[in-house]
TORKOL-4160 file (C-alpha; in steps of 0.2 Angstrom, whole numbers, padded with zeros to 4 digits, m for minus):
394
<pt num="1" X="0000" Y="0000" Z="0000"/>
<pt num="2" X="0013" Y="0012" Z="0004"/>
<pt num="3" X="0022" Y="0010" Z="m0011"/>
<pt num="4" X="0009" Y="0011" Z="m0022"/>
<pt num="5" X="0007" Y="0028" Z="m0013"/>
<pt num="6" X="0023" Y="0031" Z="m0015"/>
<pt num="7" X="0026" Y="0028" Z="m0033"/>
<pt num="8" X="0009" Y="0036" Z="m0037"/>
<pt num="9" X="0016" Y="0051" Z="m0029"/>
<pt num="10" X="0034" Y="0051" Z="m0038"/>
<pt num="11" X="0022" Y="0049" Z="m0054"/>
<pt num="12" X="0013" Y="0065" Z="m0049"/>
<pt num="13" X="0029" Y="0075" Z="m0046"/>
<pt num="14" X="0040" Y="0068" Z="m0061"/>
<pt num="15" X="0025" Y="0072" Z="m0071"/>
<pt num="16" X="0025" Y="0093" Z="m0065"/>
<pt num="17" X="0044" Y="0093" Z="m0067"/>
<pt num="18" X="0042" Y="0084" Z="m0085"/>
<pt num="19" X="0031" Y="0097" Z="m0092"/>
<pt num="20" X="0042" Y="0112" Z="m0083"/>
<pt num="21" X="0059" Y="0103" Z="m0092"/>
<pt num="22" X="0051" Y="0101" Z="m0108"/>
<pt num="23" X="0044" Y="0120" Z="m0108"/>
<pt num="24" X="0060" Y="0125" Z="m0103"/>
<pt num="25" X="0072" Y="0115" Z="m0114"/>
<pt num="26" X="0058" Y="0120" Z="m0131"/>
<pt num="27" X="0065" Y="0136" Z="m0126"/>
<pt num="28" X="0082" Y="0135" Z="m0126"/>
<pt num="29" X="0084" Y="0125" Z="m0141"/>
<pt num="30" X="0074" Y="0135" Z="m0152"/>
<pt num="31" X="0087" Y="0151" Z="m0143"/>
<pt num="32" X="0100" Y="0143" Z="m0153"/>
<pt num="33" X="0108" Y="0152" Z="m0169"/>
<pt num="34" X="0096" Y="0166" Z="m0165"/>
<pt num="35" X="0099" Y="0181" Z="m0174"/>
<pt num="36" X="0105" Y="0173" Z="m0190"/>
<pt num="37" X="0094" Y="0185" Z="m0203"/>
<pt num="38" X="0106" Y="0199" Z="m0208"/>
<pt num="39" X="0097" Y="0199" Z="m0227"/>
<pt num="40" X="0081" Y="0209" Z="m0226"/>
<pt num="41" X="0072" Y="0199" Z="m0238"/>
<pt num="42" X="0075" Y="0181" Z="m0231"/>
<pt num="43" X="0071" Y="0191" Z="m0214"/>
<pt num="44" X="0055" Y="0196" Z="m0222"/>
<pt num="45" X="0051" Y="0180" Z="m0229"/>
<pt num="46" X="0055" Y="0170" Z="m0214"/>
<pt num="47" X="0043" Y="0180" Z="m0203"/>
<pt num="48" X="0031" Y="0181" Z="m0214"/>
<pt num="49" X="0032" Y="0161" Z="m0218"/>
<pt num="50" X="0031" Y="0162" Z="m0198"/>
<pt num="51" X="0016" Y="0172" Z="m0198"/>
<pt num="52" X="0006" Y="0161" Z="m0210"/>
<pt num="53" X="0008" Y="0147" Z="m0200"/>
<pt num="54" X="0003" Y="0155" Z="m0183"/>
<pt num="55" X="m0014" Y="0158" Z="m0194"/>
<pt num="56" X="m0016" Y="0138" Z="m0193"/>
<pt num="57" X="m0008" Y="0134" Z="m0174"/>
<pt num="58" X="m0008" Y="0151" Z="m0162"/>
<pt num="59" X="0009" Y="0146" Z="m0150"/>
<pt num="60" X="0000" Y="0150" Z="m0131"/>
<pt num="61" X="0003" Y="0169" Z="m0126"/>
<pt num="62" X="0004" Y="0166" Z="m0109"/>
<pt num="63" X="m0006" Y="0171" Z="m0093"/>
<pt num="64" X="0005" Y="0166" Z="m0081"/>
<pt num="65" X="0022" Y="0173" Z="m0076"/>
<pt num="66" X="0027" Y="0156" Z="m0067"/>
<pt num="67" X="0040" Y="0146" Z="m0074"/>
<pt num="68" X="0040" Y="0133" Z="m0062"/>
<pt num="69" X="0023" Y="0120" Z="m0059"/>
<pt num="70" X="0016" Y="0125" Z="m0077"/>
<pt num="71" X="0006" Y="0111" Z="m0076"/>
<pt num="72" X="m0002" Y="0118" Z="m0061"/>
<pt num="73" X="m0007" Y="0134" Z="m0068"/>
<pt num="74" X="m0012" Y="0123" Z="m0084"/>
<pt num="75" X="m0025" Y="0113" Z="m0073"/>
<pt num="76" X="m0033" Y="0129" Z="m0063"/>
<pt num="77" X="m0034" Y="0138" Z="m0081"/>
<pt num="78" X="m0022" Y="0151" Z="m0076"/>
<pt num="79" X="m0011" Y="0147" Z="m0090"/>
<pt num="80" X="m0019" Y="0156" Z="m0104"/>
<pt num="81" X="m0034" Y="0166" Z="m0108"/>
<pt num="82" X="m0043" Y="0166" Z="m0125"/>
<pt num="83" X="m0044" Y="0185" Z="m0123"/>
<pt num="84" X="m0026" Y="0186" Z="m0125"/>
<pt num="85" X="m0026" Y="0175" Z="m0141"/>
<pt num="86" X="m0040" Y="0185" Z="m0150"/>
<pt num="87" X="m0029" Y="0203" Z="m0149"/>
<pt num="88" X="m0012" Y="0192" Z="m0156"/>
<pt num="89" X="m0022" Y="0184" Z="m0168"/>
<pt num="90" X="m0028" Y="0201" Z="m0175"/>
<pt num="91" X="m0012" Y="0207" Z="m0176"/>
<pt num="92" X="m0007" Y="0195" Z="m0186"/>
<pt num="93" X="m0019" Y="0197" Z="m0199"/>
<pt num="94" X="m0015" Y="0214" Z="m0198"/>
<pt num="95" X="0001" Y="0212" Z="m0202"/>
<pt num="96" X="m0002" Y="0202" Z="m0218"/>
<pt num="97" X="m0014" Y="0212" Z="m0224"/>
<pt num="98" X="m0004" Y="0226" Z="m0224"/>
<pt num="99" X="0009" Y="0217" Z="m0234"/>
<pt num="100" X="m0001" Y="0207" Z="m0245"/>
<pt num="101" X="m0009" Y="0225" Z="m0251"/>
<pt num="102" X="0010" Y="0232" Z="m0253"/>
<pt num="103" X="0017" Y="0216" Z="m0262"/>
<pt num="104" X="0000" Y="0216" Z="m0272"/>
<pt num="105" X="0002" Y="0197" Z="m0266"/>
<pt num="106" X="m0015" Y="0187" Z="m0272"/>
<pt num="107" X="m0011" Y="0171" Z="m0263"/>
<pt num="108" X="m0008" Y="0180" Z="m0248"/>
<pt num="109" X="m0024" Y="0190" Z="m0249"/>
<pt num="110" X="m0035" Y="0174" Z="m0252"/>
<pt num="111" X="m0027" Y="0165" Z="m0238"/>
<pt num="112" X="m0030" Y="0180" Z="m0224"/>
<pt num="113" X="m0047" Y="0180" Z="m0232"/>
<pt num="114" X="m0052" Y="0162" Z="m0229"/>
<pt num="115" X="m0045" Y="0163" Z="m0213"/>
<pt num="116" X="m0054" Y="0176" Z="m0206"/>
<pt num="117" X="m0071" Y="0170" Z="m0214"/>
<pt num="118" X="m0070" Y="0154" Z="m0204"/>
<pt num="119" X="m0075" Y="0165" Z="m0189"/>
<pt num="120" X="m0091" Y="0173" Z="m0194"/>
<pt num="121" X="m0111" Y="0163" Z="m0198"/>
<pt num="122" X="m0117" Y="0164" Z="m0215"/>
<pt num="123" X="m0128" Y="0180" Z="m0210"/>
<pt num="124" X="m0111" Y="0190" Z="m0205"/>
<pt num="125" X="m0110" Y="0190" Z="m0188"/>
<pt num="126" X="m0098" Y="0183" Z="m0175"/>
<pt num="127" X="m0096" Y="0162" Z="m0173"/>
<pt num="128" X="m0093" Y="0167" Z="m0154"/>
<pt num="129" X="m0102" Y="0184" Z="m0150"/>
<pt num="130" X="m0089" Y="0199" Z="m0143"/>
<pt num="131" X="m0089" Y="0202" Z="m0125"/>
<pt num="132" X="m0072" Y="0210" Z="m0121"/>
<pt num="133" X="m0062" Y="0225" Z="m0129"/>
<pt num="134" X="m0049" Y="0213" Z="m0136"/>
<pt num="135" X="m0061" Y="0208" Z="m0150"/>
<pt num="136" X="m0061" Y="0226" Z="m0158"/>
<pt num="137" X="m0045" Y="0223" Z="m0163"/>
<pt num="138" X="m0052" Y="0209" Z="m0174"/>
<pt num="139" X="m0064" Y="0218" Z="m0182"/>
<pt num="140" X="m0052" Y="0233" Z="m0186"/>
<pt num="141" X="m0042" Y="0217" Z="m0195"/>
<pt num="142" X="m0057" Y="0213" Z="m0205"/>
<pt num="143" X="m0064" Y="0229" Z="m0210"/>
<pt num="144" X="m0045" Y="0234" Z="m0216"/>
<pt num="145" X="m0048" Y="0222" Z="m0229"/>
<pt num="146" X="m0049" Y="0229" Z="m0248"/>
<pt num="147" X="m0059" Y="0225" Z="m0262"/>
<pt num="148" X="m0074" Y="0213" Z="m0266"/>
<pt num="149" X="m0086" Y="0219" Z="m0255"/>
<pt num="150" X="m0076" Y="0211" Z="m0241"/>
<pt num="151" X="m0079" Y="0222" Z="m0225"/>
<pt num="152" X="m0098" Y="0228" Z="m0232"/>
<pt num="153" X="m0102" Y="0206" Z="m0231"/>
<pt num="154" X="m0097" Y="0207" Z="m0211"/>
<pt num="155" X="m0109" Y="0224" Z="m0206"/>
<pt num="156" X="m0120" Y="0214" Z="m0195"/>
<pt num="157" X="m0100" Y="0209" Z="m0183"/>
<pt num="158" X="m0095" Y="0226" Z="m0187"/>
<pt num="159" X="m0110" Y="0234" Z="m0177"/>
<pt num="160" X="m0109" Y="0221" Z="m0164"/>
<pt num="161" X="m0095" Y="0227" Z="m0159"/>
<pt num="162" X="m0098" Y="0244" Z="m0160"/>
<pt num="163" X="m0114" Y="0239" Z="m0149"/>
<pt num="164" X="m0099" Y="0232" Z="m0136"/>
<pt num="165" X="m0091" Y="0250" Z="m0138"/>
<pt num="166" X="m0104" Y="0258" Z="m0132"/>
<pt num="167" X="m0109" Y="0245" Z="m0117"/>
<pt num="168" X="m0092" Y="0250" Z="m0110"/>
<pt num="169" X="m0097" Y="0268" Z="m0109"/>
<pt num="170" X="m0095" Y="0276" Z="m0094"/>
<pt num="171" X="m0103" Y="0295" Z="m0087"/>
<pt num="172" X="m0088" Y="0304" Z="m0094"/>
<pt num="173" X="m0096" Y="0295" Z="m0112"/>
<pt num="174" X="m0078" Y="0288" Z="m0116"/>
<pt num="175" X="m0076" Y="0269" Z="m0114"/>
<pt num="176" X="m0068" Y="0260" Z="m0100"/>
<pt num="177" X="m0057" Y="0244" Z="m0103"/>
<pt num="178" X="m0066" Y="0231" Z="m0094"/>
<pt num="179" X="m0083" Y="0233" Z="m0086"/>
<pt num="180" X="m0080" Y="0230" Z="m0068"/>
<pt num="181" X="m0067" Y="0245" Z="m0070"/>
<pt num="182" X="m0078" Y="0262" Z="m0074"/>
<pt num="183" X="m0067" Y="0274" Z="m0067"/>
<pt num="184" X="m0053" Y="0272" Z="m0075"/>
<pt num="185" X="m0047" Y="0274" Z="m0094"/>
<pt num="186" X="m0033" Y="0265" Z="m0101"/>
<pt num="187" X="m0019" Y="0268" Z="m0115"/>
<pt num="188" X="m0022" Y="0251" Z="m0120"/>
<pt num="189" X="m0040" Y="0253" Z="m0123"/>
<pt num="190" X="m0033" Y="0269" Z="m0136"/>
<pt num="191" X="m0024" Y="0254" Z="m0148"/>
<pt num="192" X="m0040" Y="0243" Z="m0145"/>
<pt num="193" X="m0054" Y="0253" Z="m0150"/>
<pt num="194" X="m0048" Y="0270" Z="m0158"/>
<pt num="195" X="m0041" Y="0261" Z="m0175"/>
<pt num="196" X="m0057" Y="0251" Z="m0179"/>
<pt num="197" X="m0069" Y="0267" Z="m0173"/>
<pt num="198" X="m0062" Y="0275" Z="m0185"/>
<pt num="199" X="m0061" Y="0263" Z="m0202"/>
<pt num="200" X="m0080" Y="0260" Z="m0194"/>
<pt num="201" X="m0084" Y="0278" Z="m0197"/>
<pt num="202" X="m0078" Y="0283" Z="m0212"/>
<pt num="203" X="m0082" Y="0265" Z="m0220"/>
<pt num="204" X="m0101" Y="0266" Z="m0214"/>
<pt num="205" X="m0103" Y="0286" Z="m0214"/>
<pt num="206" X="m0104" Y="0286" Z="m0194"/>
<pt num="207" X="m0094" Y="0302" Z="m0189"/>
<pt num="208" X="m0099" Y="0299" Z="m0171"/>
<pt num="209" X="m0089" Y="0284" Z="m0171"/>
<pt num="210" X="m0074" Y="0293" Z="m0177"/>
<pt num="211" X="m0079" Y="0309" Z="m0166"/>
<pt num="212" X="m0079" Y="0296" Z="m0150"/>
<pt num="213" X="m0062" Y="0287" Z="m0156"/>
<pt num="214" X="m0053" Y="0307" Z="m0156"/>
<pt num="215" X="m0058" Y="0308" Z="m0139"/>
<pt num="216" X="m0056" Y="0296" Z="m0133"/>
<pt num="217" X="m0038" Y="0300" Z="m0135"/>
<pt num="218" X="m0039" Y="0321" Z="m0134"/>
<pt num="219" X="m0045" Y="0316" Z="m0117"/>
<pt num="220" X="m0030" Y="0304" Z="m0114"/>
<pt num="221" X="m0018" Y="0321" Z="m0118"/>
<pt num="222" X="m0027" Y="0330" Z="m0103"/>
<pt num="223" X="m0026" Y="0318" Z="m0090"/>
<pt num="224" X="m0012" Y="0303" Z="m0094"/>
<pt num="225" X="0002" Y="0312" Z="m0102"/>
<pt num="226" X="0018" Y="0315" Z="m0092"/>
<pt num="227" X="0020" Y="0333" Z="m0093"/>
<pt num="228" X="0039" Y="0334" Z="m0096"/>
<pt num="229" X="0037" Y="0322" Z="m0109"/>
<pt num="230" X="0026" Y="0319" Z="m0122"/>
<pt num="231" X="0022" Y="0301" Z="m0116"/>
<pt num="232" X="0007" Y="0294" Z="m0107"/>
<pt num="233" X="0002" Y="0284" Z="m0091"/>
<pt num="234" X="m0005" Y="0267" Z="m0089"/>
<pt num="235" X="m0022" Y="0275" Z="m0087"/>
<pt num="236" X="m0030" Y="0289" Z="m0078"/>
<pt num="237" X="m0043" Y="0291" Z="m0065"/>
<pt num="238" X="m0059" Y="0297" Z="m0072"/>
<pt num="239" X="m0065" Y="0306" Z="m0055"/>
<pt num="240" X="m0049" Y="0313" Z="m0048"/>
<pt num="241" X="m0043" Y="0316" Z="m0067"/>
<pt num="242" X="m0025" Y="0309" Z="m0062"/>
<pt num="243" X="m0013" Y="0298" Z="m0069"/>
<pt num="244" X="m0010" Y="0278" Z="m0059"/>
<pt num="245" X="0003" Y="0268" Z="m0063"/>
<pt num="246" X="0018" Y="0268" Z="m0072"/>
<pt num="247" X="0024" Y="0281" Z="m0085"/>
<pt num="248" X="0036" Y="0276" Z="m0099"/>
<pt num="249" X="0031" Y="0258" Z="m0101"/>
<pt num="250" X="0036" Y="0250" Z="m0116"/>
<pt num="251" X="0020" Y="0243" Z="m0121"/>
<pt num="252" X="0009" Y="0257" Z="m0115"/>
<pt num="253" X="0019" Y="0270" Z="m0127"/>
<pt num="254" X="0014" Y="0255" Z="m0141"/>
<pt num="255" X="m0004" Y="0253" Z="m0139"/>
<pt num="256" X="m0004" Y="0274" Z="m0138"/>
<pt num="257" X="0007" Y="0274" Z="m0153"/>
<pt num="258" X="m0005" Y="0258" Z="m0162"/>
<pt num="259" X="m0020" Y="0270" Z="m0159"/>
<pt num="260" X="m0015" Y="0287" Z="m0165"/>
<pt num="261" X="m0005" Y="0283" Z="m0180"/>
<pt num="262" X="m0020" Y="0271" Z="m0187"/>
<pt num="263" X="m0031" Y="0284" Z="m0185"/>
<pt num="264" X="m0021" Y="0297" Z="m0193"/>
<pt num="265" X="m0017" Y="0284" Z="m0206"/>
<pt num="266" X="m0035" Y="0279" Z="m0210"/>
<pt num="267" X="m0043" Y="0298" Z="m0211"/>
<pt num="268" X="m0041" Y="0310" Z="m0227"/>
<pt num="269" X="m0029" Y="0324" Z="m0226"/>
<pt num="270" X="m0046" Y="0336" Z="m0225"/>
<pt num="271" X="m0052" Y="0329" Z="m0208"/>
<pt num="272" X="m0053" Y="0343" Z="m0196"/>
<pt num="273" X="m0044" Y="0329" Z="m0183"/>
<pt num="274" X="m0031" Y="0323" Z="m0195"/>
<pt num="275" X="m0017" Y="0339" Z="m0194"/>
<pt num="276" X="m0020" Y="0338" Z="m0174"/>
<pt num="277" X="m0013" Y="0320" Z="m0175"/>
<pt num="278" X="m0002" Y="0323" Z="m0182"/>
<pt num="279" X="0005" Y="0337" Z="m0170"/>
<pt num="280" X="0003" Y="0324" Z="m0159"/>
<pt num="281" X="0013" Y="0311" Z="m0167"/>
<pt num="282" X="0027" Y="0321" Z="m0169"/>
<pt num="283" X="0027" Y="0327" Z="m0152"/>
<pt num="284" X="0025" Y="0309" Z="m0145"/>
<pt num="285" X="0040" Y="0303" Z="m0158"/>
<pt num="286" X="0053" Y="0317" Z="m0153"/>
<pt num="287" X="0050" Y="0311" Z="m0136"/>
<pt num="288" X="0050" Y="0294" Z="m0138"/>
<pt num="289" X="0068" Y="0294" Z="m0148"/>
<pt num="290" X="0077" Y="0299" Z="m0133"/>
<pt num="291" X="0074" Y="0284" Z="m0125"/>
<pt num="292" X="0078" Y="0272" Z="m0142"/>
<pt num="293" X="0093" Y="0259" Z="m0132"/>
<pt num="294" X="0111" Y="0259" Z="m0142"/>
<pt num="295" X="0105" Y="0244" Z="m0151"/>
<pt num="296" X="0090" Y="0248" Z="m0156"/>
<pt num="297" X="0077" Y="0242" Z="m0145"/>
<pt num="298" X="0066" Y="0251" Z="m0131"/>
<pt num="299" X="0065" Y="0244" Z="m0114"/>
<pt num="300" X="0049" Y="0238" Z="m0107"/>
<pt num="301" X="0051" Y="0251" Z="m0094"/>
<pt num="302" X="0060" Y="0265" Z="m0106"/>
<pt num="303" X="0068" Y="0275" Z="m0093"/>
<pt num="304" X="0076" Y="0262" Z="m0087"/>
<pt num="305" X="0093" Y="0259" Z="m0095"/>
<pt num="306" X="0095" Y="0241" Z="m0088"/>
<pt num="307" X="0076" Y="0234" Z="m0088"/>
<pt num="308" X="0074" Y="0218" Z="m0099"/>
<pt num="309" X="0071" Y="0225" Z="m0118"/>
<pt num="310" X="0053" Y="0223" Z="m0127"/>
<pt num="311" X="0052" Y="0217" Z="m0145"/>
<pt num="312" X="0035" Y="0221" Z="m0145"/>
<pt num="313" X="0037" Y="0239" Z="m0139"/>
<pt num="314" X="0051" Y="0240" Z="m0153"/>
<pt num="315" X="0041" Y="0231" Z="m0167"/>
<pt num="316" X="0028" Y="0243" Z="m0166"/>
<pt num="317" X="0039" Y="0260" Z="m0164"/>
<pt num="318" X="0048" Y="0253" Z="m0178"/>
<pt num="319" X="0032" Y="0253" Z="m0186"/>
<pt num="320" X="0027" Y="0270" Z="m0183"/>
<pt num="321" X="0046" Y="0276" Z="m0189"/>
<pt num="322" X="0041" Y="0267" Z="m0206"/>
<pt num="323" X="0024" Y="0275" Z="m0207"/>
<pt num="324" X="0027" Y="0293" Z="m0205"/>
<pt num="325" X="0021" Y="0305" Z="m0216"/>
<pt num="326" X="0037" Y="0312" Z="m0228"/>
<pt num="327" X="0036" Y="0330" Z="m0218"/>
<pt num="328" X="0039" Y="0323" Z="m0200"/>
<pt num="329" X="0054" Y="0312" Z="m0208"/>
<pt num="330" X="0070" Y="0316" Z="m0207"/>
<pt num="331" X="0089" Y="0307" Z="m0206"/>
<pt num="332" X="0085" Y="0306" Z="m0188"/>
<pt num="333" X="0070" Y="0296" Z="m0188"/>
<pt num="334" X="0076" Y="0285" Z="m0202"/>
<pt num="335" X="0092" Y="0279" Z="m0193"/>
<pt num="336" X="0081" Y="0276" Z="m0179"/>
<pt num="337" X="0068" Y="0265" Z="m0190"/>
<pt num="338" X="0085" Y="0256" Z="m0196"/>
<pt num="339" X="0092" Y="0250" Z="m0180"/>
<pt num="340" X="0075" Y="0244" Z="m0175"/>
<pt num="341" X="0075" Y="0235" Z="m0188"/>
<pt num="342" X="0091" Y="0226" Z="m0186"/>
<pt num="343" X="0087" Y="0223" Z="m0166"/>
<pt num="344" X="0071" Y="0215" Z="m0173"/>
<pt num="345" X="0083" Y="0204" Z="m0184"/>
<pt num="346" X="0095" Y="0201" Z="m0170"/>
<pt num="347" X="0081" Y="0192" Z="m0159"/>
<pt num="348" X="0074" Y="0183" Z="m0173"/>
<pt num="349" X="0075" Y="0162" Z="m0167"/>
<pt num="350" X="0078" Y="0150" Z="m0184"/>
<pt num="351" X="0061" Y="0147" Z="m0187"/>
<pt num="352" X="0058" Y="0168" Z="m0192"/>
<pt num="353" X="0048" Y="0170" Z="m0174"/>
<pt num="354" X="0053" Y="0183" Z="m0165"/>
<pt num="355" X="0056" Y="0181" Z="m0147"/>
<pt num="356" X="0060" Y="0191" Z="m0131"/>
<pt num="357" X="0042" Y="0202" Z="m0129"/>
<pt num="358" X="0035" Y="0207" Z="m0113"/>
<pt num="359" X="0022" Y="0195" Z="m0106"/>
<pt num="360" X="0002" Y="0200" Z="m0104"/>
<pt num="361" X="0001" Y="0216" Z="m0089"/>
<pt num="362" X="m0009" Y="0206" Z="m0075"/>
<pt num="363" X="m0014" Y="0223" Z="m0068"/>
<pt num="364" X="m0012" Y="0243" Z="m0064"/>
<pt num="365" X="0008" Y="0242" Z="m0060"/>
<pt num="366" X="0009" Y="0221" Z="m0062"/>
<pt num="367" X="0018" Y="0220" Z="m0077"/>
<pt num="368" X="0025" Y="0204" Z="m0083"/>
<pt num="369" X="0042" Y="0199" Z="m0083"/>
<pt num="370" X="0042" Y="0185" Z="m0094"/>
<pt num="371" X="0049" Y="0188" Z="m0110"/>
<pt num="372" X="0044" Y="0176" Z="m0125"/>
<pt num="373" X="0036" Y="0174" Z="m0141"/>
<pt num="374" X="0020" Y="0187" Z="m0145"/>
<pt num="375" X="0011" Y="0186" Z="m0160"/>
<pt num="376" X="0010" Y="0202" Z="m0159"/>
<pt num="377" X="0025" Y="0208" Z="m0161"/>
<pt num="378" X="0025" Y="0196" Z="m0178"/>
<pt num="379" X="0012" Y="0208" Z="m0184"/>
<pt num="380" X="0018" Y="0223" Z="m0181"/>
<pt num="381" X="0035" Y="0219" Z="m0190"/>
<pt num="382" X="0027" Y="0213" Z="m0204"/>
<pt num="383" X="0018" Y="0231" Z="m0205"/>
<pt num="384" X="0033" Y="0239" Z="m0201"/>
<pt num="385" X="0044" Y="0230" Z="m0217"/>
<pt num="386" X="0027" Y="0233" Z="m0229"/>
<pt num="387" X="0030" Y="0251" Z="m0225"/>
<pt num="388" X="0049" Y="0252" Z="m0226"/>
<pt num="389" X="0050" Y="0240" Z="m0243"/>
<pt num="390" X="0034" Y="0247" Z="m0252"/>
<pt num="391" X="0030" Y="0262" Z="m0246"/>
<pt num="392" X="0010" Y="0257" Z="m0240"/>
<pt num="393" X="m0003" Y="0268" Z="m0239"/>
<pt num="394" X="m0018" Y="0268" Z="m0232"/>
């Protein structure tokens, strides 16, 4: 009897430290030759062949910060989260979108397509109905789409998740990240929501989506910017009107950055909003270059010279350096694009995925401090190279 305990016990234990060794040594091995893409087009095609497959079999963007008793964390359901997959998924799309329109790549085109329609009924609504903010992101992949009627075929998602927009409304009339959190307004929810309210608006002829997507971030500027920077705040508090939580993280300044240069991007030169963005771009980039690491990277936590760097936070400033419009360009921000670039390529693992991107944020000042793959990040490199090689426009 007691060996039978016994043994069943060393079962259970060899079992939790198997799964831990076999996470663990997945990552080391694919670690090594990292960084072997010095040709830009072998670079692009590797990420992108990366990408593709991701479309098929998502790798898990973790929940947990654990690295230990995974297992553990698998069984409670505290390993992933199917919010976190949706937003990484989007970004994906995204990303190929944007380079299937700049490489005039049909194939490419078709397979995003058929991808993304596998997710919607027959009457063009969601298979699984939104419920949190991380689905708008989707549907500002989808309605990016060009040509054939594509984005018209899915109005009936497209006003469902306007309709969770305006669910998340709260007394101020701008739109809280999650619903058990009124009172407070997030920089994320700026990358989330402000891209898709605006392709929503203009696509659909609803200038009060695009009129709540402005500001939503002109109210951002008055209440979560660091005021001897141009850079904002976690979020802000909507009844004291103050800032909570850190300033200068990495992945913060990318969902700000996500938000305003997509909007700016999307609306005509002749939209009263569209010159005020871009005042605001420039101010946010002239800040944000000063804190651009030797190698090219940002940290997750810019000001801090020795916190962990964030591919993800670079992916997408790199993204913004190759998307700016030819008056705020100069030799400063195209050396600054470049060396992104390169500290992309440095982190890139053999199979064209790139590693070492912050974690999901758990909470207001919980910031992760695992550093792994993101899909995410995959997309917003794949945006960043459509622009650099071809010169993409909205």
């Amino acid at each position: 009897m007691w060996l039978g305990l016994f043994l069943a016990l060393l079962g259970f234990v060899l079992l939790f430290v198997g799964v831990d060794a076999w996470v663990h040594f997945n990552i080391w091995q694919s670690r090594i030759k990292i960084g072997r893409y010095s040709n830009d087009q072998r670079w692009q095609q590797a990420i992108q062949i990366r990408a593709q497959s991701w479309l098929k079999n998502m790798p898990v963007t973790k929940l947990t910060d654990n690295s230990r008793l995974l297992l553990w964390d698998m069984l409670r359901g505290n390993y992933k989260r199917s919010t976190i997959q949706i937003w990484q998924k989007a970004a994906l799309y995204i990303g190929l979108i944007d380079l299937a329109e700049a490489t005039k790549n049909n194939e490419l085109r078709v397979e995003v397509r058929n991808s993304i329609q596998g997710m919607f009924n027959a009457d063009g609504t969601w298979k699984i109905k939104p419920k949190e903010m991380d689905w708008v992101m989707m549907s500002h992949a989808v309605i990016r789409i060009h040509g054939r009627e594509f984005p018209e075929k899915f109005l009936p998602a497209f006003e469902e998740t306007y309709a969770l927009i305006q669910t998340l409304k709260g007394a101020d009339g701008l739109i809280a990240y999650k619903k058990h959190m009124p009172n407070y307004r997030y920089v994320d929810t700026l990358g989330f929501i402000c891209p898709f309210l605006t392709h929503y608006g203009l696509k659909f002829n609803k200038p009060e989506a695009i009129e709540l997507a402005y500001q939503q971030i002109e109210s951002f500027h008055q209440h979560g910017m660091m005021a001897q920077e141009f850079l904002p705040c976690h979020t802000y508090q909507t009844t004291t009107q103050l800032p909570v939580g850190l300033f200068g993280w990495g992945r913060g300044l990318a969902w700000y950055a996500y938000g305003l240069m997509d909007m700016y991007l999307a609306l005509p030169q002749n939209h009263p909003c569209h010159s005020k963005l871009e005042e605001k771009i420039q101010r946010f980039v002239d800040s944000v270059l000063k804190f651009q690491n030797a190698d090219g990277s940002w940290g997750w936590l810019i000001f801090d010279e020795s916190s962990r760097k964030d591919s993800s936070t670079t992916a997408v400033l790199g993204w913004v350096l190759s998307a700016l419009p030819y008056v705020l360009q100069n030799q400063k921000t195209n050396e600054a694009l470049q060396k992104a670039k390169k500290y992309l390529q440095s982190v890139t693992l053999r199979n064209g995925a790139i590693d070492f991107s912050q974690g999901d944020t758990k909470a207001i000042g919980i910031h992760a401090q695992t550093f792994e793959l993101l899909p995410f990040t995959q997309g917003f490199a794949l945006r960043m190279q459509a622009h650099i090689k071809y010169q993409t426009k909205e």
